[in-house]
C-alpha positions as a LaTeX table, in Angstrom:
\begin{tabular}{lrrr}
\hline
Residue & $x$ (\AA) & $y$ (\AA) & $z$ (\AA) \\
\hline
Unk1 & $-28.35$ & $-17.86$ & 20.52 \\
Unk2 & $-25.97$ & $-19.74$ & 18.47 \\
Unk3 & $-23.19$ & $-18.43$ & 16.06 \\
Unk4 & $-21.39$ & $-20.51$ & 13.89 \\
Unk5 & $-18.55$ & $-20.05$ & 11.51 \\
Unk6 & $-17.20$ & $-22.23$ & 8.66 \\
Unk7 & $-14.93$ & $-21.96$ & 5.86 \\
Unk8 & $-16.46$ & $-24.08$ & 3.55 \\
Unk9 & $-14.10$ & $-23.56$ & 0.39 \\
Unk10 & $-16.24$ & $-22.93$ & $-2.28$ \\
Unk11 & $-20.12$ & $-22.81$ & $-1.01$ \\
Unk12 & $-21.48$ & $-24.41$ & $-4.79$ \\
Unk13 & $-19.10$ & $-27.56$ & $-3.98$ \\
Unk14 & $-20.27$ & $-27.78$ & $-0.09$ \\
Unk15 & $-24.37$ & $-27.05$ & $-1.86$ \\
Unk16 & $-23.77$ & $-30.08$ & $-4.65$ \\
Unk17 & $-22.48$ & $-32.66$ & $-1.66$ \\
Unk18 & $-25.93$ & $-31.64$ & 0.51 \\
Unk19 & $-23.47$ & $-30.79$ & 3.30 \\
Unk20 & $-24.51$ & $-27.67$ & 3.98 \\
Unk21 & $-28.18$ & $-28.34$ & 3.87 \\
Unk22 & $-27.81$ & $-31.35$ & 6.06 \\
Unk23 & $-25.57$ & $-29.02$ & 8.13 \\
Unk24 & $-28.47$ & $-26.15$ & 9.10 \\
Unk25 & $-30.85$ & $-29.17$ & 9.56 \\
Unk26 & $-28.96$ & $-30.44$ & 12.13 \\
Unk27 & $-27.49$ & $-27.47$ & 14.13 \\
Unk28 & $-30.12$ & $-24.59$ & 13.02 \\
Unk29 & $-27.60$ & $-21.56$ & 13.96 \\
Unk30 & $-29.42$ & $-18.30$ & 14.30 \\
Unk31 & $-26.18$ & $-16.55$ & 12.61 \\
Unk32 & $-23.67$ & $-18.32$ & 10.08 \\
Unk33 & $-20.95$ & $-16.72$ & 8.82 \\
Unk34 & $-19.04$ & $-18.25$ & 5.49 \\
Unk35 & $-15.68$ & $-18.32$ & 4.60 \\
Unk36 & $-13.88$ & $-18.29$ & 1.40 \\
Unk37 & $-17.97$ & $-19.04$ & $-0.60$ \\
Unk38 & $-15.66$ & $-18.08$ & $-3.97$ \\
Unk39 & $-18.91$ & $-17.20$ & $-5.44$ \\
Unk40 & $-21.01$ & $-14.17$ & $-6.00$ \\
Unk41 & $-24.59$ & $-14.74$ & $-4.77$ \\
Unk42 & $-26.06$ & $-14.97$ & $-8.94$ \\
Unk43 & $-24.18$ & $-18.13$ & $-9.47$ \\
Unk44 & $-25.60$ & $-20.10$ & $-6.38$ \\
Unk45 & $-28.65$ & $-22.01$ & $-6.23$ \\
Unk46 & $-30.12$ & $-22.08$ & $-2.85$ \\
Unk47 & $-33.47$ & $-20.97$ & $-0.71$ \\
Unk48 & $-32.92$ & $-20.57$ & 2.89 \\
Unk49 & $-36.27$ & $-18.86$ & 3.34 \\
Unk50 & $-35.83$ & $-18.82$ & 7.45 \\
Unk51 & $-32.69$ & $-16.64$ & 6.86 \\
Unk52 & $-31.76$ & $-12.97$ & 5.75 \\
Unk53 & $-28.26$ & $-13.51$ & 3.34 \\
Unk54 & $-25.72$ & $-10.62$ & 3.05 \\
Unk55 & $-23.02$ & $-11.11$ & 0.56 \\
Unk56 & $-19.51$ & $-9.62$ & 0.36 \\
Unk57 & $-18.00$ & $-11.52$ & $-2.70$ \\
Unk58 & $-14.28$ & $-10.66$ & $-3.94$ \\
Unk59 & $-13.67$ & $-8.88$ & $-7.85$ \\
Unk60 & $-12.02$ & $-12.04$ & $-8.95$ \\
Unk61 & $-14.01$ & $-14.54$ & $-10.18$ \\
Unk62 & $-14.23$ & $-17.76$ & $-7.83$ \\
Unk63 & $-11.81$ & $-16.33$ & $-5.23$ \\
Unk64 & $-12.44$ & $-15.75$ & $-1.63$ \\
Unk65 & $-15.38$ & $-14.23$ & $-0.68$ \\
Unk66 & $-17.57$ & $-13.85$ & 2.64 \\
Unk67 & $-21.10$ & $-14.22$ & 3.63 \\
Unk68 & $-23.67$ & $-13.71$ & 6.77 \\
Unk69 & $-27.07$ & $-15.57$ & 7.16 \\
Unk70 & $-29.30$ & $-14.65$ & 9.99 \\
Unk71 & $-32.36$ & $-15.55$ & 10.98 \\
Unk72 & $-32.66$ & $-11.79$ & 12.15 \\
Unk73 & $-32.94$ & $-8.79$ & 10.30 \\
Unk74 & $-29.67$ & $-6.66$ & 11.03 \\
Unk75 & $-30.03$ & $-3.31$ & 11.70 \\
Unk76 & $-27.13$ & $-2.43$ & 9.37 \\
Unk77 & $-24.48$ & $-4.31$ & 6.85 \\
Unk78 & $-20.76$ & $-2.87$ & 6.12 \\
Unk79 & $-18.83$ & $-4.57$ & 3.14 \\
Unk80 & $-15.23$ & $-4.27$ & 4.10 \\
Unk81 & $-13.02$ & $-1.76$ & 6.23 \\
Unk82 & $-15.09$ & 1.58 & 6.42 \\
Unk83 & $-13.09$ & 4.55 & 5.15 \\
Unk84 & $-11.85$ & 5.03 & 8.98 \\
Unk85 & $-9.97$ & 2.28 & 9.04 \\
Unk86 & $-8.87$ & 1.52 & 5.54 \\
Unk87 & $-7.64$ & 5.30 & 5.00 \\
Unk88 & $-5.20$ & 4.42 & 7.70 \\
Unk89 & $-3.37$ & 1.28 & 5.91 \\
Unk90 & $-2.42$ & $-0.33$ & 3.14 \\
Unk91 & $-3.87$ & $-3.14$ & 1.68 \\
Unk92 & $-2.21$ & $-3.84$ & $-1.75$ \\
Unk93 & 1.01 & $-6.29$ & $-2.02$ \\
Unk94 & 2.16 & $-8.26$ & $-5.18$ \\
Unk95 & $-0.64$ & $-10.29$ & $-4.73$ \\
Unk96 & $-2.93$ & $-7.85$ & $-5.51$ \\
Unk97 & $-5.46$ & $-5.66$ & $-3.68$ \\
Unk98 & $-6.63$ & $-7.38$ & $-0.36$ \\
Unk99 & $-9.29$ & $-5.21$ & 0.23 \\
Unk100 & $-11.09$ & $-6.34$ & $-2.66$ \\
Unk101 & $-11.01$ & $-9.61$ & $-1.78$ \\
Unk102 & $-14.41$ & $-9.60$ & 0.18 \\
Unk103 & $-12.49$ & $-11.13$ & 3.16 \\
Unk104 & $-15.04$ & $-9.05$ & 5.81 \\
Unk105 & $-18.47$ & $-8.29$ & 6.77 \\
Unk106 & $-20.18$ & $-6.76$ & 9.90 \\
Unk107 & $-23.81$ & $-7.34$ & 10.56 \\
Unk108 & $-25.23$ & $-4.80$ & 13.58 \\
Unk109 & $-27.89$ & $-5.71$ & 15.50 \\
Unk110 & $-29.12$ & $-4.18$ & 18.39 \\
Unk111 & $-27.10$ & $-5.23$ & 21.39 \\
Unk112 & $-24.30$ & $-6.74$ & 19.27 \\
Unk113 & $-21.84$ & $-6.62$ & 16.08 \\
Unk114 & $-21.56$ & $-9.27$ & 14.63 \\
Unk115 & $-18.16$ & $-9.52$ & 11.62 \\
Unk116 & $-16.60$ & $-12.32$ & 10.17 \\
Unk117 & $-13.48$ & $-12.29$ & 8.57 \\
Unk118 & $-11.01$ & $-14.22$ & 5.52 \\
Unk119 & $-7.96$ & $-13.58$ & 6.62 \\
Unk120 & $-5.32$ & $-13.67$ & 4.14 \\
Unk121 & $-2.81$ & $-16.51$ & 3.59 \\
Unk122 & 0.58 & $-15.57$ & 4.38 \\
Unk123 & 1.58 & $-18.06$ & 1.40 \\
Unk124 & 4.50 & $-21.24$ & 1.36 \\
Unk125 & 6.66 & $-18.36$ & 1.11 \\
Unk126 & 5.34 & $-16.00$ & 3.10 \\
Unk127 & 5.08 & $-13.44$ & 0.46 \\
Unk128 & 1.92 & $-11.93$ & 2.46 \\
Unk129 & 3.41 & $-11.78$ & 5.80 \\
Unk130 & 4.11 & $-8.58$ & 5.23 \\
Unk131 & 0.73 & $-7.69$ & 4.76 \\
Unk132 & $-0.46$ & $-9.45$ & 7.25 \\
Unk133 & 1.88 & $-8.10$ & 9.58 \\
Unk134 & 1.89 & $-4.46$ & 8.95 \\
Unk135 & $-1.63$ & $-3.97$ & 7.62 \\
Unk136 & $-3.81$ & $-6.33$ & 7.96 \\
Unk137 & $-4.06$ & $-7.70$ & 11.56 \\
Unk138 & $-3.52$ & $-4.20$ & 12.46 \\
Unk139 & $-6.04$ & $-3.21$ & 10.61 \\
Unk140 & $-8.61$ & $-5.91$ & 11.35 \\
Unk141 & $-8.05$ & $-5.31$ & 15.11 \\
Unk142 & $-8.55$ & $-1.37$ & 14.85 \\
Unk143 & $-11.77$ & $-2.13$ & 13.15 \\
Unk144 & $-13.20$ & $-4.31$ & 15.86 \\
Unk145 & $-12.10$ & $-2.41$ & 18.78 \\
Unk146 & $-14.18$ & 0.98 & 16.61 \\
Unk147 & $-16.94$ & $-1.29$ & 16.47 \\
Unk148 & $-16.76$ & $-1.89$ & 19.83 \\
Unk149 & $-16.48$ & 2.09 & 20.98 \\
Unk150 & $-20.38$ & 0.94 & 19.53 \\
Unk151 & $-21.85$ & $-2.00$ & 20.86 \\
Unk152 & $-19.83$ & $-5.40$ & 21.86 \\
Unk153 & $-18.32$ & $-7.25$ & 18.89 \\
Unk154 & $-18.59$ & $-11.13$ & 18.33 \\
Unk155 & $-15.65$ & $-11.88$ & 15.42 \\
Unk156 & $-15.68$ & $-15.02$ & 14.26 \\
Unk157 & $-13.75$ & $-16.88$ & 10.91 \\
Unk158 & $-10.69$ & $-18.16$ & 9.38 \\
Unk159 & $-7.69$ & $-16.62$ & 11.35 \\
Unk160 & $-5.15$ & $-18.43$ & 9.24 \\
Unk161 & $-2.80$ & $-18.69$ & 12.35 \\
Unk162 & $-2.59$ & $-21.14$ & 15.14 \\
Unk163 & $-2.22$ & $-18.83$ & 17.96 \\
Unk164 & $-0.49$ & $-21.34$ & 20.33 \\
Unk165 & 1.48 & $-24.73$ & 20.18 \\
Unk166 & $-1.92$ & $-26.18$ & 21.48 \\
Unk167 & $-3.46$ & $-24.79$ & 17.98 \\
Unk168 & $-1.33$ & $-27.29$ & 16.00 \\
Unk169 & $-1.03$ & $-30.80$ & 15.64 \\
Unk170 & 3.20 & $-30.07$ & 15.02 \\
Unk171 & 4.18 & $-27.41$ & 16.29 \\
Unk172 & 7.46 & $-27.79$ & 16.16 \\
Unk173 & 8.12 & $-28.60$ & 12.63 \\
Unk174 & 5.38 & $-25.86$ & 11.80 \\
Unk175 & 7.85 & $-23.19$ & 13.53 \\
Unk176 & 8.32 & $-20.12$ & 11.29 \\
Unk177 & 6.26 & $-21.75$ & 8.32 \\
Unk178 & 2.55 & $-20.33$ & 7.22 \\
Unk179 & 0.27 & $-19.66$ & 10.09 \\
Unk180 & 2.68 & $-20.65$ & 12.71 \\
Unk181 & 5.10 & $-17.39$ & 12.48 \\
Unk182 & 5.84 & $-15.28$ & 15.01 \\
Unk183 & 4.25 & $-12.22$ & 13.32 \\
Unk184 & 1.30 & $-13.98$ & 12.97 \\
Unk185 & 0.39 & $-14.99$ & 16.10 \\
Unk186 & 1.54 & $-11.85$ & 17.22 \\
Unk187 & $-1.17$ & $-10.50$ & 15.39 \\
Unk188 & $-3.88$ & $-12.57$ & 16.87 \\
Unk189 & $-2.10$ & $-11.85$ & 20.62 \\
Unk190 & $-2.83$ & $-8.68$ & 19.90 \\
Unk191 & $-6.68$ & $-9.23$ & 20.21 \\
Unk192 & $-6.19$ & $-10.82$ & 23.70 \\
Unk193 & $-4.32$ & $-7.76$ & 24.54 \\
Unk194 & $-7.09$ & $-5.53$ & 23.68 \\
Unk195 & $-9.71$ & $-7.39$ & 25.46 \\
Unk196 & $-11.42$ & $-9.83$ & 22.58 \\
Unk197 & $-12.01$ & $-13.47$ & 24.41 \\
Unk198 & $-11.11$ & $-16.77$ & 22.46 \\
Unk199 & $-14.22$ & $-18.44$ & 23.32 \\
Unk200 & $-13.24$ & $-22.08$ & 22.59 \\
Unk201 & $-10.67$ & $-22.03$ & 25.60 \\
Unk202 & $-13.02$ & $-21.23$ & 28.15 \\
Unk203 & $-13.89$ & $-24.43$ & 27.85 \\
Unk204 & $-11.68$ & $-26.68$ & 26.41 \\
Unk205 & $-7.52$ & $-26.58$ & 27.07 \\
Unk206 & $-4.71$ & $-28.63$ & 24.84 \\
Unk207 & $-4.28$ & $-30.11$ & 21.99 \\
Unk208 & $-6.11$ & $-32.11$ & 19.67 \\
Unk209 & $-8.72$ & $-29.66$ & 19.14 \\
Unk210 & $-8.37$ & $-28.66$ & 15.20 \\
Unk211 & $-10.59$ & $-27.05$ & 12.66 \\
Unk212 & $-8.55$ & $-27.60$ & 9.42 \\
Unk213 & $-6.86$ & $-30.41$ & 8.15 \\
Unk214 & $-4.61$ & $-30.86$ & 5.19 \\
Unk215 & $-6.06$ & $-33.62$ & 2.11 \\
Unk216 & $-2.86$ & $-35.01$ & 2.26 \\
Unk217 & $-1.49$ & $-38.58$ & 4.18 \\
Unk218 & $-5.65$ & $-38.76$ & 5.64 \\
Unk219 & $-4.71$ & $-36.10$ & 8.32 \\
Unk220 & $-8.03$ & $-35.56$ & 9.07 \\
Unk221 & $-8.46$ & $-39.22$ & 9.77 \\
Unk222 & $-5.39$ & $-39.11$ & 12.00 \\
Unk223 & $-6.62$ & $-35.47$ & 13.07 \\
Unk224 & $-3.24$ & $-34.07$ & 12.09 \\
Unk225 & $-4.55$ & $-30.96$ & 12.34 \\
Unk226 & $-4.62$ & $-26.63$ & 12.83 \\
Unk227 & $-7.26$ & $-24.49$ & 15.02 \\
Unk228 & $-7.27$ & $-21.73$ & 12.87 \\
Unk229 & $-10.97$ & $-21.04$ & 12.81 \\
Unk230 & $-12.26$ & $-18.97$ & 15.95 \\
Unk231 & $-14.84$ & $-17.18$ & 17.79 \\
Unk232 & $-13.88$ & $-14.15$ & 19.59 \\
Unk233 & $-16.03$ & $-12.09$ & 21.98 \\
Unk234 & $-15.77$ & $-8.69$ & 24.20 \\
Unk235 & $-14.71$ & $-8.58$ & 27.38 \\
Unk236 & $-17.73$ & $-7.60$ & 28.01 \\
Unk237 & $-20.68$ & $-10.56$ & 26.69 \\
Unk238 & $-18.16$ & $-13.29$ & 28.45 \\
Unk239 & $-20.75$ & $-14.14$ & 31.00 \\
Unk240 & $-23.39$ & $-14.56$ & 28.08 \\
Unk241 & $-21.05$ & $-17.04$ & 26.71 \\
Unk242 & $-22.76$ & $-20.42$ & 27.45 \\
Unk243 & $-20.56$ & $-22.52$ & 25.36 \\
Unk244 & $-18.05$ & $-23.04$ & 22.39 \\
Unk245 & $-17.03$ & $-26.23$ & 20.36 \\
Unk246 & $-15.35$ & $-27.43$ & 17.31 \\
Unk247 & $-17.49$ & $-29.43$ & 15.01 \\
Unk248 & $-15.27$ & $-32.22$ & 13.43 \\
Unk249 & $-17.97$ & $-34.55$ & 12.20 \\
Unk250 & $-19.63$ & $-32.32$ & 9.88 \\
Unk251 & $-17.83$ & $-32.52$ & 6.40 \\
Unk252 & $-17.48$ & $-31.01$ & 3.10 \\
Unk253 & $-14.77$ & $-29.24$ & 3.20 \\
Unk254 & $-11.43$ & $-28.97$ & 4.84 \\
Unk255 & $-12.37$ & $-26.81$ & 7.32 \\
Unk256 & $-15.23$ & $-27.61$ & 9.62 \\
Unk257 & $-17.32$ & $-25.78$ & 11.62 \\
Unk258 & $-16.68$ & $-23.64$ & 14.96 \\
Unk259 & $-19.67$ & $-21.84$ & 16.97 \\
Unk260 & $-20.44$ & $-20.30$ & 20.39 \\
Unk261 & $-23.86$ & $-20.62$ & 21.97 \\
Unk262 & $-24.54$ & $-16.91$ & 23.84 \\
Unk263 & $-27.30$ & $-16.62$ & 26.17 \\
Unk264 & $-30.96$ & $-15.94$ & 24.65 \\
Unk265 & $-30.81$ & $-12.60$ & 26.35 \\
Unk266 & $-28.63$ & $-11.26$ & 24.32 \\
Unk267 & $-31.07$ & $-11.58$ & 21.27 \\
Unk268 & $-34.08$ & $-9.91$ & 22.76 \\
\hline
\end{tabular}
């Protein structure tokens, strides 16, 4: 069974280039979870008649926004935080409500959860650490690990954090700035701590494996780059996991795809 995740900022944009199409031509994923689609499902022209499509779009017109295709039925969808979690924190800052932002979405199916998440930008400033920070990693983490009182959870999407100086192509320069802060990859430790397994280094260890790439002085070219896209499994479907990469080559946007491959059994 394979899973793949992409950010593909702004799904109409990655649709007009024929990237995506040429994308599940080539790889066929049996789940695909979007990032950032900045699009509500009316305004896209599309037919993907071997997949299911669950949308989880923000209020604001063209902004962030989340999607799952599956080639399976789910047995249930949740939009956002349920009331458990989201009763427990806040998600509103200067920048406005986060938790209308349709930044998450769970599929269940029936030995598995699958969510994928939009984590918000801590901005050049890092007027949304706080957020981050306080509410939501914390929150984001106490809904997988109720998901997972459930059925094992496979979390997938754009972390917006480089966990470790191998996630970056500078770390050192990057100290303290946007997805390199302390707090931040605190808040992505804190899913090792509880269990959840970065896929991608079970296989691979080091540096020069990146998933996003700035448009400016052809960094992707010269694969000046960030891992901040992930896969992240329980504890407990780590011997399913057959394997994990990164996929550089496929293009249209700045972001490219990451998946994990689980074994077949899992699916039946």
């Amino acid at each position: 069974m394979k899973i793949y995740s992409w950010n593909v900022n702004g799904i109409r944009a990655v649709l007009r280039k024929g990237e995506l199409q040429r994308f599940l031509a080539a790889h066929q994923p049996d789940i695909l979870c979007l990032q950032e689609t900045k699009a509500e499902r009316g305004q896209v022209e599309m037919d993907l008649p071997d997949y299911v499509e669950y949308w989880n779009s923000a209020i604001k017109k063209g902004y962030s926004g989340t999607a799952i295709f599956s080639k399976q039925q789910p047995l249930s969808v949740i939009n956002g935080f349920p009331d458990e979690i989201s009763s427990r924190f806040e998600f509103t800052d200067a920048f406005g409500d986060s938790s209308s932002e349709g930044r998450v979405i769970a599929a269940e199916f029936e030995k598995f959860y699958v969510v994928t998440v939009y984590t918000p930008n801590a901005k050049d400033d890092l007027g949304r650490l706080a957020l981050r920070h306080r509410n939501w990693d914390p929150a984001f983490l106490a809904y997988c690990t109720w998901l997972e009182k459930q059925k094992p959870v496979i979390f997938c999407g754009d972390l917006n954090v480089a966990h470790t100086e191998f996630d970056l192509a500078n770390p050192k320069s990057n100290e303290g700035r946007k997805g390199f802060t302390q707090e931040e990859r605190a808040g992505f430790q804190g899913f090792i701590d509880a269990g959840f397994v970065d896929t991608f280094r079970l296989f691979k260890e080091g540096n020069g494996y990146y998933s996003w790439w700035s448009h400016f002085a052809k960094s992707r070219e010269r694969n000046i780059g960030w891992r901040i896209d992930y896969v992240l499994v329980s504890a407990s479907l780590k011997p399913l996991v057959k394997a994990a990469d990164i996929h550089a080559d496929i293009l249209g946007s700045d972001h490219c795809p990451v998946s994990v491959t689980l074994d077949d059994s899992i699916g039946e």
